[in-house]
C-alpha atoms as one frame of an Amber mdcrd trajectory, in Angstrom:
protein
 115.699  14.828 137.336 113.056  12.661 136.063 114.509   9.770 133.903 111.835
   9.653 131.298 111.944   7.243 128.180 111.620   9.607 124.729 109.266   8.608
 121.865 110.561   9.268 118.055 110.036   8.071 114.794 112.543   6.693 114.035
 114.745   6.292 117.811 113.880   5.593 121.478 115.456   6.795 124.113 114.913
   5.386 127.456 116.759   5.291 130.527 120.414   3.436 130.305 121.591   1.017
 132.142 124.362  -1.240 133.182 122.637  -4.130 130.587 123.447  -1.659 127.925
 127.182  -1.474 127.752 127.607  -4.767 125.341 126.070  -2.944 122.539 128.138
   0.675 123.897 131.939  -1.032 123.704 132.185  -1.008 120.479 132.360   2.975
 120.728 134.535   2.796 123.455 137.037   0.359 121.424 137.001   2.563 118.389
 139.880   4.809 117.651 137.902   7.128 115.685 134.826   7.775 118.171 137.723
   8.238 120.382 138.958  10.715 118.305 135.743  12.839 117.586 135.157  12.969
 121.310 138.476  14.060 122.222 139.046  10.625 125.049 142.705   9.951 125.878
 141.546   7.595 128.053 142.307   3.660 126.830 141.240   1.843 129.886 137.688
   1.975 129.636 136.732  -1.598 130.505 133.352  -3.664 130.539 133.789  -3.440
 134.219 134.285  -0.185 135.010 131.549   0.590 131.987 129.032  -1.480 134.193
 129.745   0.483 137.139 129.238   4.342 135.907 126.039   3.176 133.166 124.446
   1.274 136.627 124.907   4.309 138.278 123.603   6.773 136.275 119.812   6.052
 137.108 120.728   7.978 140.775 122.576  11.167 139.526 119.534  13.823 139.646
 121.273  16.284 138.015 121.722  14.647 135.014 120.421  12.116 131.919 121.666
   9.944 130.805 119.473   7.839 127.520 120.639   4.883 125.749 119.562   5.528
 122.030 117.274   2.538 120.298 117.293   2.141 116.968 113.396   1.423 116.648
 113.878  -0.447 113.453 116.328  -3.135 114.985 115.575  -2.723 118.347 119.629
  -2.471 119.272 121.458   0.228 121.730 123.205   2.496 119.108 124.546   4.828
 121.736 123.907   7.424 124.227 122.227  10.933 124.685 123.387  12.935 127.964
 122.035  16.087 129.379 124.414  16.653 132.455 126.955  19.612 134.232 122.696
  21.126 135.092 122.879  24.363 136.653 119.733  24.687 138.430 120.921  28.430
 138.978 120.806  29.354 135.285 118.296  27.003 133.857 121.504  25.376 131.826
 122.938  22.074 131.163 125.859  20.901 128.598 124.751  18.324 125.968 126.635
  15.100 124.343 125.822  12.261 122.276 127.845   9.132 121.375 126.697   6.622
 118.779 128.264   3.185 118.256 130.341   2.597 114.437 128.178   2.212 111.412
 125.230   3.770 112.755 125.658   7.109 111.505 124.342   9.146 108.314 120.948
   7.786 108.747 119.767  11.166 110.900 119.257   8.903 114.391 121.492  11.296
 115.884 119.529  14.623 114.866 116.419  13.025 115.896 117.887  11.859 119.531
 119.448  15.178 119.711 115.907  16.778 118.866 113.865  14.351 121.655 116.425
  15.361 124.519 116.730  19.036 123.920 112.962  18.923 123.411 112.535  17.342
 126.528 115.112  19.881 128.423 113.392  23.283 127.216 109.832  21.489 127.531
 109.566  19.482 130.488 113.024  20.348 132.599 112.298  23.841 131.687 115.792
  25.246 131.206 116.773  27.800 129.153 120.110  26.714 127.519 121.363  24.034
 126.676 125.405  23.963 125.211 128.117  21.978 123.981 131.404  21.654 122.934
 132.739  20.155 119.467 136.216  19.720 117.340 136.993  21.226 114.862 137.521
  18.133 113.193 134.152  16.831 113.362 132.222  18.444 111.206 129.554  15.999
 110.375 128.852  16.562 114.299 128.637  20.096 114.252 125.864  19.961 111.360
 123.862  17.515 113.248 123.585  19.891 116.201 122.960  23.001 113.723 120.032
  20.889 112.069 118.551  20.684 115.412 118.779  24.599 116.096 122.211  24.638
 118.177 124.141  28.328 116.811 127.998  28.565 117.324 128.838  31.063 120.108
 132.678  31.086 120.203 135.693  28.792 119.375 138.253  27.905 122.569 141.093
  27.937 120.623 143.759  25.000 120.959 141.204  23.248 123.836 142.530  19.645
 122.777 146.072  18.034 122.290 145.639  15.362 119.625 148.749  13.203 118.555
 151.310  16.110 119.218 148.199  18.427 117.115 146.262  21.415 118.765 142.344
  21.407 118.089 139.927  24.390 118.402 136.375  23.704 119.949 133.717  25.433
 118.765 131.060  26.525 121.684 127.362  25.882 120.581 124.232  26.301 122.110
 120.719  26.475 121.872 118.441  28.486 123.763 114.575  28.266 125.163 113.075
  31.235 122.849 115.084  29.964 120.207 113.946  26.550 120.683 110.059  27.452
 121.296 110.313  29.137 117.783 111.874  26.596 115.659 111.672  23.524 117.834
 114.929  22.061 116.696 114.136  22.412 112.980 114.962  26.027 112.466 115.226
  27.738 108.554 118.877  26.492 106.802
């Protein structure tokens, strides 16, 4: 995959790098990002951070974009096509942003830019994700950029002793081609 660096309005997304995890920790430290994306995992360290964000440039089948906030000019987190499936034209999609950058509609617009750039330039023809049921503000990002729920995997995440249903989404070429991430509410 190309690693291309994505123009918006409002966000940037270029290429990320090991240089970037400073401004990702403090997602990686917080117990509710940890939460919304479903990570048991407490040992994530600078270290090991540098290692998987400097290799990430090499993987061809995947993307991996740090997320600029244009009007500061600081990393605010991360926007990942990956699991491609040159097959069946598919990838999953994720997106992690860093505390107190959120409600300002960076994350619909980096969501828009990468999924843009999937259908458009990758060419594939679906593009899916998983999310919790307990993040909804999530789930209406992704349906403001044209993402339709499919299915829920019921009980797909053990959360302090709790079970929590995932709700499949996806968004496919024709779909996007129509609407281009902005379909009718």
């Amino acid at each position: 995959m190309d690693k291309p660096t994505l123009d918006g309005e409002r966000v940037l997304l270029r290429p990320v790098t090991a240089d970037d995890v400073p401004a990702l920790l403090p997602a990686f430290a917080d117990p509710e990002v940890l939460r919304l994306t479903g990570s048991h995992d407490d040992g994530f360290d600078e270290a090991r951070l540098r290692e998987w964000y400097g290799s990430r440039g090499d993987r061809p089948d995947r993307l991996d974009l740090a997320v600029v906030d244009k009007a500061t000019g600081r990393v605010i987190g991360e926007a990942v096509l990956n699991e491609w499936d040159p097959d069946n034209a598919s990838c999953s999609f994720r997106i992690l942003f860093v505390p107190g950058t959120y409600g300002r509609g960076l994350g619909t617009e980096a969501t828009r830019l990468i999924v843009g750039h999937g259908f458009e330039r990758i060419g594939l023809h679906r593009i899916s994700l998983e999310v919790y049921a307990f993040n909804p503000r999530a789930r209406r990002a992704y349906e403001k950029a044209g993402f339709v729920a499919e299915g829920v995997l019921r009980d797909a995440l053990r959360w302090e002793g709790e079970w929590v249903d995932a709700t499949v989404m996806a968004v496919l070429a024709p779909d996007w081609f129509r609407h281009r991430g902005r379909p009718a509410a």
